[in-house]
Backbone bond lengths (Angstrom), bond angles and torsions (degrees), N, CA, C in turn:
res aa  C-N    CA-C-N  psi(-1)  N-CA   C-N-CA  omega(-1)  CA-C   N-CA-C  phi
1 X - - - 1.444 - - 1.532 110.48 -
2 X 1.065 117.69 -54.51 1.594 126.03 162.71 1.569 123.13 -28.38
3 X 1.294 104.22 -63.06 1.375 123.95 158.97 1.495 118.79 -51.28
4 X 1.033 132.24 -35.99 1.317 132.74 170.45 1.843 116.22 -89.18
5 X 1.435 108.76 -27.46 1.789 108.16 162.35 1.637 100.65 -66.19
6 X 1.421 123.05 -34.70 1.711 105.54 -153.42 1.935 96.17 -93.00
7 X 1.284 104.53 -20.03 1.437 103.12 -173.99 2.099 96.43 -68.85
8 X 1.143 89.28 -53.50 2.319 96.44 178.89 1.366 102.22 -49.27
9 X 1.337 121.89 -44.62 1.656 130.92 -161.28 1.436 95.32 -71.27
10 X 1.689 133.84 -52.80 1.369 151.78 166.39 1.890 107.51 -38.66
11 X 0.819 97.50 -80.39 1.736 109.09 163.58 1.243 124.34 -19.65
12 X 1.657 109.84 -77.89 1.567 112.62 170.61 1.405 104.77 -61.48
13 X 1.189 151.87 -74.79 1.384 136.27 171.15 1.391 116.60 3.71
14 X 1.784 100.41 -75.13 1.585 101.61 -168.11 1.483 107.83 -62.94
15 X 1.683 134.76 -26.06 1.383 138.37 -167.96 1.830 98.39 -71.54
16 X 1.542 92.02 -41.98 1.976 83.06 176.15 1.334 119.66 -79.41
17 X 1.078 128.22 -38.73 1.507 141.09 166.68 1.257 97.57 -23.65
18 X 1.602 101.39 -77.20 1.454 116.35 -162.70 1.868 117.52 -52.48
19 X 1.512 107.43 -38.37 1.230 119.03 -157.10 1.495 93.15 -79.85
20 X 1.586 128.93 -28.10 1.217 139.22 -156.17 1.836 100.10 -89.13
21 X 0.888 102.88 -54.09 1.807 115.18 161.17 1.743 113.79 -45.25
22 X 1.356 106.63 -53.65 1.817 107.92 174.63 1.082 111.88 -61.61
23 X 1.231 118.50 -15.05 1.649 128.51 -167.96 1.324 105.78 -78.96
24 X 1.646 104.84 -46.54 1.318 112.29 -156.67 1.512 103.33 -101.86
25 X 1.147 156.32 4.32 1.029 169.63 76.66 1.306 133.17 -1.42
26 X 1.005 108.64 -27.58 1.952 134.03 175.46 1.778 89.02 -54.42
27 X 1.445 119.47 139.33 1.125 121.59 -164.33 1.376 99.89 -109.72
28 X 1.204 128.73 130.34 1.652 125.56 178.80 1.664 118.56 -48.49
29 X 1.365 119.98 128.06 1.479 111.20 -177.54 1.145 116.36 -104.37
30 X 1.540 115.56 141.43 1.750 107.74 -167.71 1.707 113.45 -46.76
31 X 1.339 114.09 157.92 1.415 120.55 159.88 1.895 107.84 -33.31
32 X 1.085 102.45 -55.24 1.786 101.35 -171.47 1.428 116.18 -42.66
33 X 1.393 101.66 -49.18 1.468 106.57 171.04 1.567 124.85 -47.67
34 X 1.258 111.00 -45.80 1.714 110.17 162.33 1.530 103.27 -66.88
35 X 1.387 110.41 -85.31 1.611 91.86 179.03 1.324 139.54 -7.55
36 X 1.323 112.81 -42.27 1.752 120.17 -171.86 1.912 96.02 -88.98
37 X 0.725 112.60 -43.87 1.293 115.56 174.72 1.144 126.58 -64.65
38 X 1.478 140.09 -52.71 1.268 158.43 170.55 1.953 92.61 -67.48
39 X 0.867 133.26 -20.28 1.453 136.65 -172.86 1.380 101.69 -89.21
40 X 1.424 134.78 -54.27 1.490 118.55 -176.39 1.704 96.38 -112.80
41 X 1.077 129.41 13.99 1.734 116.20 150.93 1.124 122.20 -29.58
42 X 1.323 117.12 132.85 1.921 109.69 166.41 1.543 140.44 114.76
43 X 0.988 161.59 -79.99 1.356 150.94 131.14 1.615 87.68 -173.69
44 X 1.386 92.29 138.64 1.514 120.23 177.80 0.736 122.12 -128.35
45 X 1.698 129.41 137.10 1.476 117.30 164.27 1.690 89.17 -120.82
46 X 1.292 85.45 151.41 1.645 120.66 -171.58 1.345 96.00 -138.76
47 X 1.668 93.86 121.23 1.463 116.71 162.30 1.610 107.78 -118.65
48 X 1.678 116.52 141.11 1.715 116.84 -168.21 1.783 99.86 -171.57
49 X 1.372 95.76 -167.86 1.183 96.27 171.32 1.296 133.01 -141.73
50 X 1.106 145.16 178.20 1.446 135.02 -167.07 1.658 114.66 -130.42
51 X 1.220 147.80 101.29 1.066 139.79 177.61 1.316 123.84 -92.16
52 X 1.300 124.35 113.19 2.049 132.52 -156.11 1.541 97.41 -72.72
53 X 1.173 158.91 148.23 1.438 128.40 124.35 1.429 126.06 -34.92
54 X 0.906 113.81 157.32 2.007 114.00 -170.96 1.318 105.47 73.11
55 X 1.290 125.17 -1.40 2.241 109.82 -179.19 1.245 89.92 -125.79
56 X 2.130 103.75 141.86 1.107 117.27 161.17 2.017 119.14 -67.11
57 X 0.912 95.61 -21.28 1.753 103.01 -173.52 1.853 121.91 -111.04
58 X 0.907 100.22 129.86 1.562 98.96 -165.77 1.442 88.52 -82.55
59 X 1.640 110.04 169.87 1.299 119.11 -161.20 1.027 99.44 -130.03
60 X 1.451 128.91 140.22 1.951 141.92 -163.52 1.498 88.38 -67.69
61 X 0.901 122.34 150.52 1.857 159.16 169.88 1.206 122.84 -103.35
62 X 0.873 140.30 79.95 1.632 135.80 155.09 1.516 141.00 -100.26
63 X 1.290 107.06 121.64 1.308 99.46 -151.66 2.056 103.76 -144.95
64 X 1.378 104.58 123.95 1.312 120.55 175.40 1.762 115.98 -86.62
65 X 1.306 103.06 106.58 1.919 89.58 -176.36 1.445 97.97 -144.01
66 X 1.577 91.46 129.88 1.494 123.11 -149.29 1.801 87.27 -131.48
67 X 1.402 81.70 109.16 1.944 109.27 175.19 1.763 124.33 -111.39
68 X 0.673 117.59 111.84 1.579 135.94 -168.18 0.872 110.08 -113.94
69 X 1.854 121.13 128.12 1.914 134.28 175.00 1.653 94.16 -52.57
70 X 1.380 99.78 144.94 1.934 103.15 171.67 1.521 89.83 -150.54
71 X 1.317 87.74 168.45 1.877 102.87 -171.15 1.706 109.36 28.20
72 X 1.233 103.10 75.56 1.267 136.31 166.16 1.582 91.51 32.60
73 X 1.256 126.82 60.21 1.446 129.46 150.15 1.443 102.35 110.59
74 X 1.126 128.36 -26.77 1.551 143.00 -167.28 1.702 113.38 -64.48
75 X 1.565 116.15 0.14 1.491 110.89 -164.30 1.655 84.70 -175.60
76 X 1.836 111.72 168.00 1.080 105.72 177.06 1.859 97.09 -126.49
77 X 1.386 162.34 123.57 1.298 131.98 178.83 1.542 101.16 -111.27
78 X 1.516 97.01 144.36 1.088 102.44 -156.16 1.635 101.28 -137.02
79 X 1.561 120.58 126.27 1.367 135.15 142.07 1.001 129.48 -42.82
80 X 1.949 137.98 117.79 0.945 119.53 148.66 1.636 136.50 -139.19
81 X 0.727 112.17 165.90 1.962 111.77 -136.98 1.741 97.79 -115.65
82 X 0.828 130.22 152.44 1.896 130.47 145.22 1.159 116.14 151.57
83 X 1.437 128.88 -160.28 1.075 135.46 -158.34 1.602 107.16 -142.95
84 X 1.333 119.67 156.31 1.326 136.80 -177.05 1.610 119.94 -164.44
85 X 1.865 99.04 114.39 1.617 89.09 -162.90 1.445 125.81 59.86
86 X 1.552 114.83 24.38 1.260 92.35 179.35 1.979 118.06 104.62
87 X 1.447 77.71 -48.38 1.676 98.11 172.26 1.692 124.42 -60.96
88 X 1.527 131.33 121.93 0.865 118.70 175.22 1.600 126.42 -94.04
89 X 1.025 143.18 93.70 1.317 169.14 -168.95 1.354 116.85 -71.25
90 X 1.737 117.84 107.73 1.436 90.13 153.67 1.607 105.67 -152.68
91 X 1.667 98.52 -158.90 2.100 86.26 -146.17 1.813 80.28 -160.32
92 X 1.717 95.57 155.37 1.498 89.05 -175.15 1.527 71.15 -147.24
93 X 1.887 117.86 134.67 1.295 121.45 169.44 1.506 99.49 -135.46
94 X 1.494 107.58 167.29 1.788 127.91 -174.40 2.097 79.11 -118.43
95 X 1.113 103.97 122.40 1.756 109.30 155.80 1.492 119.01 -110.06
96 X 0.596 141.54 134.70 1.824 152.40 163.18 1.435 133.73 -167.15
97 X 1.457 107.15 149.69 1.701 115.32 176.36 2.025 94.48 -73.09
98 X 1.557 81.51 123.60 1.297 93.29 147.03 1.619 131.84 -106.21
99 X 1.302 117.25 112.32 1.905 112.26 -165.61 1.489 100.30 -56.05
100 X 1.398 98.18 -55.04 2.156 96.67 -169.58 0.733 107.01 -40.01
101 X 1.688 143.68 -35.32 1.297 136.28 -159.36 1.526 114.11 -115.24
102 X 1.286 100.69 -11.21 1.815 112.57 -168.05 1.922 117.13 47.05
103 X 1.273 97.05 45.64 1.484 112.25 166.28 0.978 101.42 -148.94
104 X 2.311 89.32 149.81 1.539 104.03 156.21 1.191 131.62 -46.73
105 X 1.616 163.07 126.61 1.390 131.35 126.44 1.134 139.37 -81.35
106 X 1.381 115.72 108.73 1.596 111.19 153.56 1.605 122.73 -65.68
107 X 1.480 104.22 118.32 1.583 79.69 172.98 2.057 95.99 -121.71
108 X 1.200 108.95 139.68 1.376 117.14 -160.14 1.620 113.71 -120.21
109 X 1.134 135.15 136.44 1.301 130.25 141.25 1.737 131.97 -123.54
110 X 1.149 102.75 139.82 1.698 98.49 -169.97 1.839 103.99 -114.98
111 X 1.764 91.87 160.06 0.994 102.64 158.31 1.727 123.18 -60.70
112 X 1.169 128.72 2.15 1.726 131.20 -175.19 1.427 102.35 -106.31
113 X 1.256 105.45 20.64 1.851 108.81 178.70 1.699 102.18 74.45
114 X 0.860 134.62 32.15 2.021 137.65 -158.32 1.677 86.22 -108.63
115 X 1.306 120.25 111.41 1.528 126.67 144.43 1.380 109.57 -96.91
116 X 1.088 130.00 104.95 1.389 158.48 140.10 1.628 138.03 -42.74
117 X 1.096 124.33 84.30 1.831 118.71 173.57 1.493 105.79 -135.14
118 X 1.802 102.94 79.16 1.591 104.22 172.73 1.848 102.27 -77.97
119 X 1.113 95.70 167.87 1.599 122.04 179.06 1.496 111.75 -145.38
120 X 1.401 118.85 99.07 1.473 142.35 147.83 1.577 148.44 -58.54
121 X 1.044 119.51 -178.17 1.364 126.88 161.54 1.245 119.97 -168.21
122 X 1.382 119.98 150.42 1.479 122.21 -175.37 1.562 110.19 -76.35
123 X 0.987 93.50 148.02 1.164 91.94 156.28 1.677 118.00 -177.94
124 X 1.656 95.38 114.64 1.577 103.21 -138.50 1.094 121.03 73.29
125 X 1.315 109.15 -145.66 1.416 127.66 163.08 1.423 124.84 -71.89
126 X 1.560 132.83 -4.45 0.886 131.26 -163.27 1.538 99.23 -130.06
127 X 1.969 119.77 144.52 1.250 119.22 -172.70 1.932 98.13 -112.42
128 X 1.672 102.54 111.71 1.118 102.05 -175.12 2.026 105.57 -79.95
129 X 1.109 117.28 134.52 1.346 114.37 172.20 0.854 123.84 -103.23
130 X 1.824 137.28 136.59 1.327 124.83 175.51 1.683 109.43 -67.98
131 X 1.161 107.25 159.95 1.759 124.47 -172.07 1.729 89.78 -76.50
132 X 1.303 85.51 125.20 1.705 117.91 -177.34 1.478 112.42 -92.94
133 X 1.324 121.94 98.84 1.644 131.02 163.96 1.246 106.73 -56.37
134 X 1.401 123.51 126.78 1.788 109.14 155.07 1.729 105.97 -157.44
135 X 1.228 120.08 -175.58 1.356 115.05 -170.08 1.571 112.16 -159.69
136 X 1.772 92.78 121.27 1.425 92.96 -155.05 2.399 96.35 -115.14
137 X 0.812 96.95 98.95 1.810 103.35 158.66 1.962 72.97 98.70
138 X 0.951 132.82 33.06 1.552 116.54 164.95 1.625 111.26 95.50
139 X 1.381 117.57 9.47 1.330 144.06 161.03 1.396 123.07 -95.32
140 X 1.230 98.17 110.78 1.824 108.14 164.55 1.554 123.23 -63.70
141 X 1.429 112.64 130.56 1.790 107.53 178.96 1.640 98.90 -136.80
142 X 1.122 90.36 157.00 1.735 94.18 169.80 1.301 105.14 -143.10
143 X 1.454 104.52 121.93 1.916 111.34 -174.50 1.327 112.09 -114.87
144 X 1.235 135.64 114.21 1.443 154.63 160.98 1.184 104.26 -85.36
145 X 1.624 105.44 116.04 1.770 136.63 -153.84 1.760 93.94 -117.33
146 X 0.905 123.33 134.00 1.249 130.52 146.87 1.593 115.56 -124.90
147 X 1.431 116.37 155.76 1.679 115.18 153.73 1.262 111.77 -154.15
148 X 1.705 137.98 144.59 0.688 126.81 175.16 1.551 113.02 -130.23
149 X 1.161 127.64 -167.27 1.608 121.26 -178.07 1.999 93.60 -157.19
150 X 1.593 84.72 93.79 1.755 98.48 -176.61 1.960 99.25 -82.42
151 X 0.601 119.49 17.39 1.729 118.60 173.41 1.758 106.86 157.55
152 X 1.426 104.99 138.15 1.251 113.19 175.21 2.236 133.69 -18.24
153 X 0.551 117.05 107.84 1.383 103.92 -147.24 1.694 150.96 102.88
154 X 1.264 87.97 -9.26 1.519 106.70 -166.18 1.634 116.78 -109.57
155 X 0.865 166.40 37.03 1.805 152.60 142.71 1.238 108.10 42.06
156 X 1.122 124.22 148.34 1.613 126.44 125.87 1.116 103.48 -164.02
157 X 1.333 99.28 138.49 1.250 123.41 -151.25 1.699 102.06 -119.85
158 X 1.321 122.14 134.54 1.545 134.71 -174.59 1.760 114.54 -130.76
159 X 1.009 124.07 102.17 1.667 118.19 177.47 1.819 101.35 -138.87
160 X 1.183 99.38 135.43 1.462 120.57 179.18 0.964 112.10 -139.53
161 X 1.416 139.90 99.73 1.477 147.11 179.37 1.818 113.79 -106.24
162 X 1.252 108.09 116.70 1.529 127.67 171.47 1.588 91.50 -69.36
163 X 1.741 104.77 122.21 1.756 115.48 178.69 2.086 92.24 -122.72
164 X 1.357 91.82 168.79 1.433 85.11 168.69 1.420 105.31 -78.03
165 X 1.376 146.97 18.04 1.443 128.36 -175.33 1.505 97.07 -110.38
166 X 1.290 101.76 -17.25 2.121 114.09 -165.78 1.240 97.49 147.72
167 X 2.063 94.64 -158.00 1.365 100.76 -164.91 1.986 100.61 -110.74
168 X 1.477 79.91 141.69 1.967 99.74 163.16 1.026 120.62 -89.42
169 X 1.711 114.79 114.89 1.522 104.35 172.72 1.705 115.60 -123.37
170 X 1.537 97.03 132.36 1.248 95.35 -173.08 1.865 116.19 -104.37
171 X 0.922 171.41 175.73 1.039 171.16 167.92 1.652 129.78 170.15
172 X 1.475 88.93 157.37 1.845 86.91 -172.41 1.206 110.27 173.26
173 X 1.745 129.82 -145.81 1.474 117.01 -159.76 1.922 88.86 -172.63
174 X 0.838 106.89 106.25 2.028 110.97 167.59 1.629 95.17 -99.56
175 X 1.061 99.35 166.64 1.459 140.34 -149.26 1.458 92.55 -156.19
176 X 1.952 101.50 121.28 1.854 104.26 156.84 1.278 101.69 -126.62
177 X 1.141 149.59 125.12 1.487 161.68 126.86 1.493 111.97 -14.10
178 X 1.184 125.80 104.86 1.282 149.61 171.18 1.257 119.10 -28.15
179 X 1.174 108.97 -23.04 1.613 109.96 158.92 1.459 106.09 -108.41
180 X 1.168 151.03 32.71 1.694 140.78 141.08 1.200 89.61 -78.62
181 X 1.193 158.90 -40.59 1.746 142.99 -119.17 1.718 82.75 -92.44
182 X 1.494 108.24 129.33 1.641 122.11 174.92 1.479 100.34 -77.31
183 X 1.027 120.51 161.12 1.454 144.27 142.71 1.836 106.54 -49.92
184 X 1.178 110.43 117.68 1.478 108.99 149.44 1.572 125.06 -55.39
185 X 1.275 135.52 101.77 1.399 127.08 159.01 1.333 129.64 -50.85
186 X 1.091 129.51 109.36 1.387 120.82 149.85 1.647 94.73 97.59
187 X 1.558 116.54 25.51 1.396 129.04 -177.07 1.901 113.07 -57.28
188 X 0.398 131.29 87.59 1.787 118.24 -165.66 2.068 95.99 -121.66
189 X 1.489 109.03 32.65 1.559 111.53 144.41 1.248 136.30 -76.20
């Protein structure tokens, strides 16, 4: 019995030791890293609109996007849900500051066949993105992403994609309620 209290007593030791050392070792992460994180935290609904090439009338937007702290504060991943035309749409992205590179990444995939890895920068309040090449069923597109956050709570959202038929424009404005915004875990910025 002895032998089995000092081996548990041995154990937890080394589990705090250890955990107390990771702690202290944990390397400080730039401001951006909170920023980008604390910036799309939370559940949003976004209402906007969508303009097809070939239609005179843009089409209502609705869209649910639900962002969650991941890798212990370092990224936010985020669900997102809605409709377009009728169409039901959805998209699952990882967002975060990367320091090595000093950009945001979104990296995205959708239900519309869309593989996604924009790369940003702040500036201000707003994350300018470079224009994104990609190619969807053997079609070339190029999408110029913007977003900005004009007051606490607020989205806006900017996408314009060059298609071979013309241009797609998407735009609009989410809203998160001050109580969706999560707690960062394990935040140590």
């Amino acid at each position: 019995m002895m032998l089995k209290t000092m081996t548990l007593i041995s154990l937890v030791s080394f589990a705090t030791i250890t955990y107390a050392d990771q702690t202290a070792q944990a390397p400080a992460r730039p401001p951006e890293v909170k920023k980008t994180v604390d910036a799309f935290a939370g559940r949003w609904n976004f209402a906007g609109t969508d303009l097809e090439p070939g239609t005179k009338q843009a089409a209502k937007l609705t869209m649910t996007i639900n962002c969650k702290p991941a890798a212990l504060g370092a990224a936010v991943a985020c669900t997102i849900a809605g409709r377009s035309a009728g169409e039901r749409i959805e998209a699952a992205a990882v967002i975060g500051y990367s320091p090595d590179e000093k950009v945001v990444r979104w990296m995205e995939i959708s239900s519309t066949a869309e593989y996604h890895d924009h790369r940003g920068v702040w500036k201000g309040n707003t994350i300018e993105f470079e224009p994104l090449p990609y190619t969807v069923m053997g079609k070339r597109f190029v999408e110029k992403l913007n977003v900005s956050f004009p007051s606490p709570g607020t989205l806006v959202l900017k996408s314009v994609t060059e298609t071979p038929e013309g241009s797609s424009t998407l735009e609009g404005t989410a809203r998160r309620p001050q109580s969706s915004q999560p707690q960062v875990p394990g935040d140590r910025s």
